[in-house]
N, CA, C and O atoms as a GROMACS GRO file, in nm:
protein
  348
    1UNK      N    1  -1.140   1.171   0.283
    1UNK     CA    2  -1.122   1.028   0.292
    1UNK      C    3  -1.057   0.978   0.162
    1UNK      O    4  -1.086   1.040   0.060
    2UNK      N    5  -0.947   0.841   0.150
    2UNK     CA    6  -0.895   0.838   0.065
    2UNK      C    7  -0.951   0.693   0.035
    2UNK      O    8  -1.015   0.620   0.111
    3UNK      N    9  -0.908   0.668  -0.107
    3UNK     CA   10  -0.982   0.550  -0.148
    3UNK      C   11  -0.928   0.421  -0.053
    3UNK      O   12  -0.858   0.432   0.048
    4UNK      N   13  -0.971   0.312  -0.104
    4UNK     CA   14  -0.939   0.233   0.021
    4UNK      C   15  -0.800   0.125   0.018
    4UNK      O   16  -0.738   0.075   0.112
    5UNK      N   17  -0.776   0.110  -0.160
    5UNK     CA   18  -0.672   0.041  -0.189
    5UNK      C   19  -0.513   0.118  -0.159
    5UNK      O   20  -0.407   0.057  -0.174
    6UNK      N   21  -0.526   0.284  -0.108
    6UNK     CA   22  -0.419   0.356  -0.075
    6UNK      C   23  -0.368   0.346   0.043
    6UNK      O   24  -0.430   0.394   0.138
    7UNK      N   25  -0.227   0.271   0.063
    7UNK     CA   26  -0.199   0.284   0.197
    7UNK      C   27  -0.112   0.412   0.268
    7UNK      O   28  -0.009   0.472   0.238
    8UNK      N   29  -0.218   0.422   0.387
    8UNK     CA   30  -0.218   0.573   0.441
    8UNK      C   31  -0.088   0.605   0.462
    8UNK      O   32  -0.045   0.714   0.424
    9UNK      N   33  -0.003   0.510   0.530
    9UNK     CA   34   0.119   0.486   0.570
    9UNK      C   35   0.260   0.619   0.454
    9UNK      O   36   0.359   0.684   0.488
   10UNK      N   37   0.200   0.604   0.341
   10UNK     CA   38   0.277   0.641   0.206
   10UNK      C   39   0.207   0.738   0.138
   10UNK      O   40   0.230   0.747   0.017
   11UNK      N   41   0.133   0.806   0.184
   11UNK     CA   42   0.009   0.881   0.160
   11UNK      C   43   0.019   1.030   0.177
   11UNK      O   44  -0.032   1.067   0.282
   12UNK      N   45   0.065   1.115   0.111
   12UNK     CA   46   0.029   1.269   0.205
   12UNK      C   47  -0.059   1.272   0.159
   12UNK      O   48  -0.104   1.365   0.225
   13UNK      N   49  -0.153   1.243   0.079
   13UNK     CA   50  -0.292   1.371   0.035
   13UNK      C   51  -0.396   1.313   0.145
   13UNK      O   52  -0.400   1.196   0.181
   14UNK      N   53  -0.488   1.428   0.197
   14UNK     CA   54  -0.547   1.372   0.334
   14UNK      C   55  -0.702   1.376   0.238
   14UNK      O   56  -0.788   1.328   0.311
   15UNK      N   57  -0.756   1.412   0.115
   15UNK     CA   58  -0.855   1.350   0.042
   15UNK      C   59  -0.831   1.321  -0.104
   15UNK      O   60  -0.729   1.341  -0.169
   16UNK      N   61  -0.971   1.259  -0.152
   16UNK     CA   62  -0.938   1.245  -0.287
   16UNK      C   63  -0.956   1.331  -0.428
   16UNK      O   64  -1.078   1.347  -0.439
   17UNK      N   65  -0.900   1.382  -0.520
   17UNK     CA   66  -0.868   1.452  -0.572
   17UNK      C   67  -0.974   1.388  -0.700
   17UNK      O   68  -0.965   1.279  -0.757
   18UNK      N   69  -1.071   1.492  -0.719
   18UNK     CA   70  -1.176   1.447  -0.797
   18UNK      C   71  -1.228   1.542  -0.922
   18UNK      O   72  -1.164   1.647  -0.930
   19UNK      N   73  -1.316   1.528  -1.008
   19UNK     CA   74  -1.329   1.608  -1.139
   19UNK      C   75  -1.470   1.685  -1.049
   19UNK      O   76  -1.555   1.756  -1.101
   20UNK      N   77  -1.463   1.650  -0.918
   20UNK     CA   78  -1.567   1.801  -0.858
   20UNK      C   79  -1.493   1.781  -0.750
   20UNK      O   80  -1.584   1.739  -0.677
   21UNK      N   81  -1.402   1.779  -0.686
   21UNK     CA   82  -1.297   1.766  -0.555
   21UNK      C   83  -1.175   1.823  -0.636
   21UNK      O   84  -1.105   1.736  -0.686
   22UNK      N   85  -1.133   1.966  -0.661
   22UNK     CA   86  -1.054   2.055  -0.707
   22UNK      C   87  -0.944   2.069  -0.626
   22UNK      O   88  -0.832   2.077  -0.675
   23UNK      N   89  -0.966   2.073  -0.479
   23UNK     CA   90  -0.923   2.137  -0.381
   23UNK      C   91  -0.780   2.006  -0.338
   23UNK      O   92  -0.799   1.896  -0.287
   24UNK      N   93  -0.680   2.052  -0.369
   24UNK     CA   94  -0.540   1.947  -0.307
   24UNK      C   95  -0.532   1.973  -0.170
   24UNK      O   96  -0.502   2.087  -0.136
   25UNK      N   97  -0.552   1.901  -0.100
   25UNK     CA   98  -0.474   1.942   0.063
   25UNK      C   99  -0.376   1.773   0.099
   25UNK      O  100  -0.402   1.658   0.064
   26UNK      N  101  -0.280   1.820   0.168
   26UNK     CA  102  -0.217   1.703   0.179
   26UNK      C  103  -0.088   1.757   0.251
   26UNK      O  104  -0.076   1.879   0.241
   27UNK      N  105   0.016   1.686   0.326
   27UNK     CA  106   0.094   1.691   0.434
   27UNK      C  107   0.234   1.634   0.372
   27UNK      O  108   0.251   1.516   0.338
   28UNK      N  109   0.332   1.738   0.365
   28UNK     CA  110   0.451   1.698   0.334
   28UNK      C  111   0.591   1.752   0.451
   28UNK      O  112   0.573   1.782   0.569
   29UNK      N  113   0.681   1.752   0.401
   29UNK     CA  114   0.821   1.783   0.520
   29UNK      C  115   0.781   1.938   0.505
   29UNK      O  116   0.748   1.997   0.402
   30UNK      N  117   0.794   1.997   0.657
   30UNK     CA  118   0.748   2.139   0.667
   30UNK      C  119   0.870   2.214   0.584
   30UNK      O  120   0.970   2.172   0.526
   31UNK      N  121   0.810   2.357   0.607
   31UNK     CA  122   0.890   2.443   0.525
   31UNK      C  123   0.938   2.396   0.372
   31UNK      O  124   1.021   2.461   0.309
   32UNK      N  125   0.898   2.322   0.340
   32UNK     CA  126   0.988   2.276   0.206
   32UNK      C  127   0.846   2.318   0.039
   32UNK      O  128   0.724   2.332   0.041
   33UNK      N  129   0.948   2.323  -0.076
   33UNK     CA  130   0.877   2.356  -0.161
   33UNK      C  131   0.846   2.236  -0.250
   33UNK      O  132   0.927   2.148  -0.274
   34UNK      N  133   0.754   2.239  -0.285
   34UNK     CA  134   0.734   2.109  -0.388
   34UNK      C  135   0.626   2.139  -0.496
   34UNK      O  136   0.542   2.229  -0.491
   35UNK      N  137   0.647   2.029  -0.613
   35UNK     CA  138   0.607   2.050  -0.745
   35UNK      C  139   0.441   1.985  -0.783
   35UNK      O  140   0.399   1.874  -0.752
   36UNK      N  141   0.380   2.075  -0.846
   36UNK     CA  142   0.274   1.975  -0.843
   36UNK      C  143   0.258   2.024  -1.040
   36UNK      O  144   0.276   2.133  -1.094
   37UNK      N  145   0.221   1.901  -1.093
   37UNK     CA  146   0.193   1.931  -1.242
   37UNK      C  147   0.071   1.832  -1.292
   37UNK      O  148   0.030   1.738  -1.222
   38UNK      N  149   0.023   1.862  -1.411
   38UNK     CA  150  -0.095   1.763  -1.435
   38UNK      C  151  -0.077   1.734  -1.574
   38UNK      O  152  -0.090   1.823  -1.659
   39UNK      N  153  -0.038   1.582  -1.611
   39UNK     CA  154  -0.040   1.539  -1.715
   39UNK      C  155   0.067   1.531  -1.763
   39UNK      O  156   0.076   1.482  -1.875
   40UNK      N  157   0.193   1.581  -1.690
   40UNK     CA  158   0.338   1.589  -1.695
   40UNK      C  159   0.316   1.759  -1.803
   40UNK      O  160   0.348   1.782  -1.920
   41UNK      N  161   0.285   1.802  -1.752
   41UNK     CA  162   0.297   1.929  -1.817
   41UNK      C  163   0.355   2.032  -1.716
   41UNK      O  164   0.432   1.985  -1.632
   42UNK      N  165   0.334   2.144  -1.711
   42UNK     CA  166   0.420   2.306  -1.630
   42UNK      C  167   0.405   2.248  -1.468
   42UNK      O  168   0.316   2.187  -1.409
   43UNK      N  169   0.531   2.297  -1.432
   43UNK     CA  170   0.549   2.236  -1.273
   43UNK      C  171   0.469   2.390  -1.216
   43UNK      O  172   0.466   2.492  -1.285
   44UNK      N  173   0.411   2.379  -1.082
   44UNK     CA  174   0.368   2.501  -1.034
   44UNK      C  175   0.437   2.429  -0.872
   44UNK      O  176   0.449   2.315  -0.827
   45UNK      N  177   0.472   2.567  -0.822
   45UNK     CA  178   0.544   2.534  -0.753
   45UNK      C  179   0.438   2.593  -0.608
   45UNK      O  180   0.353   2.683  -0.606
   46UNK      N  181   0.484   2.504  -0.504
   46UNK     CA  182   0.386   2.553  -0.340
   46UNK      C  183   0.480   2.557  -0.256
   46UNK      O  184   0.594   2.554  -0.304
   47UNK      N  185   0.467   2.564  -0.117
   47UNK     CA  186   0.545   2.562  -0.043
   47UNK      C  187   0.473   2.528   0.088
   47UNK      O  188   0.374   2.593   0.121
   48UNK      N  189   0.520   2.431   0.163
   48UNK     CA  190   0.425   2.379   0.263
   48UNK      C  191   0.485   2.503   0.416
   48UNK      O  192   0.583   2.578   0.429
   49UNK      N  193   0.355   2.465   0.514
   49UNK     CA  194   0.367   2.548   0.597
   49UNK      C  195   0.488   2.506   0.735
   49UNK      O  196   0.583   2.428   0.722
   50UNK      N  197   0.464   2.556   0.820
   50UNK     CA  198   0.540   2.480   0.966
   50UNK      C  199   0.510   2.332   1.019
   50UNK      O  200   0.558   2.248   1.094
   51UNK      N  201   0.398   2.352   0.934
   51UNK     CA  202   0.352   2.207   0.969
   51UNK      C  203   0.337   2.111   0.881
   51UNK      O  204   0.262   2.023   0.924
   52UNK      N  205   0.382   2.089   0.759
   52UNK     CA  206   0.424   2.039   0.647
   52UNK      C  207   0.289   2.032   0.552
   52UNK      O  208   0.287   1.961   0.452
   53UNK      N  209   0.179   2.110   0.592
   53UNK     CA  210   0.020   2.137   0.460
   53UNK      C  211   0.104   2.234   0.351
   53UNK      O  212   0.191   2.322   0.344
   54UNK      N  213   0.012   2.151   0.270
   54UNK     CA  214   0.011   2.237   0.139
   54UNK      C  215  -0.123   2.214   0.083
   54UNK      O  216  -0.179   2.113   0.125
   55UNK      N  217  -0.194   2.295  -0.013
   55UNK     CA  218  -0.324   2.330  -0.043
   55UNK      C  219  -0.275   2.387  -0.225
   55UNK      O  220  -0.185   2.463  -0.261
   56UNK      N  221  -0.378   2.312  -0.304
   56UNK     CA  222  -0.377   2.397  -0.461
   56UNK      C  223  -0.502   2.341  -0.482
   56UNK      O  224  -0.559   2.252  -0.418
   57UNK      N  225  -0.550   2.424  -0.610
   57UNK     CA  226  -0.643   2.422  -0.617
   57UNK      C  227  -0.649   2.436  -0.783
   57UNK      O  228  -0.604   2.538  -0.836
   58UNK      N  229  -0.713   2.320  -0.869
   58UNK     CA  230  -0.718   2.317  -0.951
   58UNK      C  231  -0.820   2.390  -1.064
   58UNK      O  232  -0.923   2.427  -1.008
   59UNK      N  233  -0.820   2.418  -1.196
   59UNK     CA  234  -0.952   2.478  -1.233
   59UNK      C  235  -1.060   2.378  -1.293
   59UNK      O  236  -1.182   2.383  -1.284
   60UNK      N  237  -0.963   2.271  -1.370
   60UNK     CA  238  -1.059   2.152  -1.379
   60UNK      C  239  -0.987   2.010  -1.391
   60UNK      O  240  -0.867   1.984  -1.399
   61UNK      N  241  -1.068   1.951  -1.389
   61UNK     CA  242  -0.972   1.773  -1.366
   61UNK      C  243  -1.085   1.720  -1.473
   61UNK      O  244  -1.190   1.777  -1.498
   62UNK      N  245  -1.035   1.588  -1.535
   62UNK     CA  246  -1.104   1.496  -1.586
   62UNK      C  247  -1.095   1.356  -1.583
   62UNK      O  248  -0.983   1.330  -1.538
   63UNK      N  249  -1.161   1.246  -1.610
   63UNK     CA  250  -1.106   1.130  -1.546
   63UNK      C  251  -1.037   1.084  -1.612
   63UNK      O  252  -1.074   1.039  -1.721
   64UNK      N  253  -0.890   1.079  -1.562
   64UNK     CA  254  -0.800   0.976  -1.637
   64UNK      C  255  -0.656   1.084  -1.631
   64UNK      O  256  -0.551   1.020  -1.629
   65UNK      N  257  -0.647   1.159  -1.629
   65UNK     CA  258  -0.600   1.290  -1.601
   65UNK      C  259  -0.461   1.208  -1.526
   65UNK      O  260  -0.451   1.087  -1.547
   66UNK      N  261  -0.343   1.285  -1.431
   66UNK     CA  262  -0.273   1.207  -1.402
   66UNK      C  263  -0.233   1.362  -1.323
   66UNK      O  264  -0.259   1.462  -1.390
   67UNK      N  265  -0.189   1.378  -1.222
   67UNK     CA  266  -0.162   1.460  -1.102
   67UNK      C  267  -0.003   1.417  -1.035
   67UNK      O  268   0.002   1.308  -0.977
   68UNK      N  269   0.079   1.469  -1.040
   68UNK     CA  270   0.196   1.456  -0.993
   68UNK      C  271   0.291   1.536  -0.920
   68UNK      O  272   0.336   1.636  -0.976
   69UNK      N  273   0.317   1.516  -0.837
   69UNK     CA  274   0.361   1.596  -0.755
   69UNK      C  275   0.513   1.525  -0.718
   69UNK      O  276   0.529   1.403  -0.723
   70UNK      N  277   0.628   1.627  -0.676
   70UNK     CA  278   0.764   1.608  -0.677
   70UNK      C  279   0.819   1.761  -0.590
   70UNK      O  280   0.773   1.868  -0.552
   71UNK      N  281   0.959   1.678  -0.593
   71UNK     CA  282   1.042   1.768  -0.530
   71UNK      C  283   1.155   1.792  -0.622
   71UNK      O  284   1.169   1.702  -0.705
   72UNK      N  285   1.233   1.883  -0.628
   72UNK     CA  286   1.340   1.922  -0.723
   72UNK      C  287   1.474   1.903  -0.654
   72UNK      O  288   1.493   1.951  -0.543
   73UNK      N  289   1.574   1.831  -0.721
   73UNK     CA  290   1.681   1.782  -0.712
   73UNK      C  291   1.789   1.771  -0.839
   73UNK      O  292   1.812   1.683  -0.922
   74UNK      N  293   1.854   1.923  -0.808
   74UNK     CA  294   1.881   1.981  -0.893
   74UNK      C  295   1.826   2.032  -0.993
   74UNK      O  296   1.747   2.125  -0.981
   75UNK      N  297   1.867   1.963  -1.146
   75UNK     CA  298   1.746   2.055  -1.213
   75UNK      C  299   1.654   1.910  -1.252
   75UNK      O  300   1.583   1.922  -1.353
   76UNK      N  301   1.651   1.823  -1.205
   76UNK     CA  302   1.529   1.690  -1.195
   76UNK      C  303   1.450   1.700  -1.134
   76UNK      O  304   1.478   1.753  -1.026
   77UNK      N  305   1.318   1.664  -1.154
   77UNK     CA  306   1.202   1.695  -1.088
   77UNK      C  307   1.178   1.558  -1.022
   77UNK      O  308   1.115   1.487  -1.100
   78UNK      N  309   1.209   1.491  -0.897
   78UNK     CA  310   1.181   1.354  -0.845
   78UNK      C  311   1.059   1.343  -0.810
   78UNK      O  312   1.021   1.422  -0.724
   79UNK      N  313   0.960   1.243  -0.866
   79UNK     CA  314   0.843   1.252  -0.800
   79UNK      C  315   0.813   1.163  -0.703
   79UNK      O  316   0.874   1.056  -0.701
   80UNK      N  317   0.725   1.189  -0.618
   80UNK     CA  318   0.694   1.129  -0.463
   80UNK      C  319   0.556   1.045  -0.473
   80UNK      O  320   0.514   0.944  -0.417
   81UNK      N  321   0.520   1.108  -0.541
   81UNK     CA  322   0.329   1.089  -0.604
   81UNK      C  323   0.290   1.079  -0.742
   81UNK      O  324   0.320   1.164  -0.826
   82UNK      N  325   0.221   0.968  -0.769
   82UNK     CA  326   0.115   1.048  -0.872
   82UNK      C  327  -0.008   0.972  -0.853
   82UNK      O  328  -0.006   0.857  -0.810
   83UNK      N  329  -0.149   1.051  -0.895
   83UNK     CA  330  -0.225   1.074  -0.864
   83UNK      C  331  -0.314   0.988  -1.000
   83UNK      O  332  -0.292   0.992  -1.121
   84UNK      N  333  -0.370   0.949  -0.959
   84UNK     CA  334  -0.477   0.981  -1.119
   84UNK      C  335  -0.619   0.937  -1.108
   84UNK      O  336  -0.664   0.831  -1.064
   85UNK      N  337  -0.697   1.069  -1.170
   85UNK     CA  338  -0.823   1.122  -1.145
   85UNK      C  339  -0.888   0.974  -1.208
   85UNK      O  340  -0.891   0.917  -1.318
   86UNK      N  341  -0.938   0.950  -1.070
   86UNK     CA  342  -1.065   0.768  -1.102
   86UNK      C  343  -1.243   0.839  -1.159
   86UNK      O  344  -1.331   0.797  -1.234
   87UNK      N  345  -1.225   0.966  -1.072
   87UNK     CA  346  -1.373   1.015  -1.088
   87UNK      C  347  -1.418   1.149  -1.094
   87UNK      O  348  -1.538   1.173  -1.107
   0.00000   0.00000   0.00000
């Protein structure tokens, strides 16, 4: 469940991404690869399935933290999201 001020509409992550909620799951354009980094630091790269999930899994979060996720266009990293850890 996502917080309540997020509109779903603009939304891939299907929960909320927490300092004990590690686990990313969220719905993007299938087959495609995309960037996820934390704090604007090292891009790690995923790749969603046929059905546009993607899943990462963090080792720790803290609050205030900042989660971003993008797609690469050329050598620019465009971002789609960002995230930032409330709890």
């Amino acid at each position: 469940m996502r917080y309540k001020d997020i509109n779903p509409a603009f939304d891939p992550l299907l929960k909320n991404i927490t300092t004990t909620q590690l686990h990313v799951i969220g719905v993007f354009a299938p087959d495609s690869k995309i960037y996820i980094s934390l704090n604007n630091g090292r891009h790690f790269s995923i790749v969603t399935d046929i059905g546009g999930l993607f899943e990462y899994d963090f080792e720790e979060l803290h609050v205030g933290d900042i989660v971003t996720f993008s797609v690469k266009n050329g050598s620019n990293y465009d971002t789609f999201l960002e995230e930032s850890i409330r709890e």
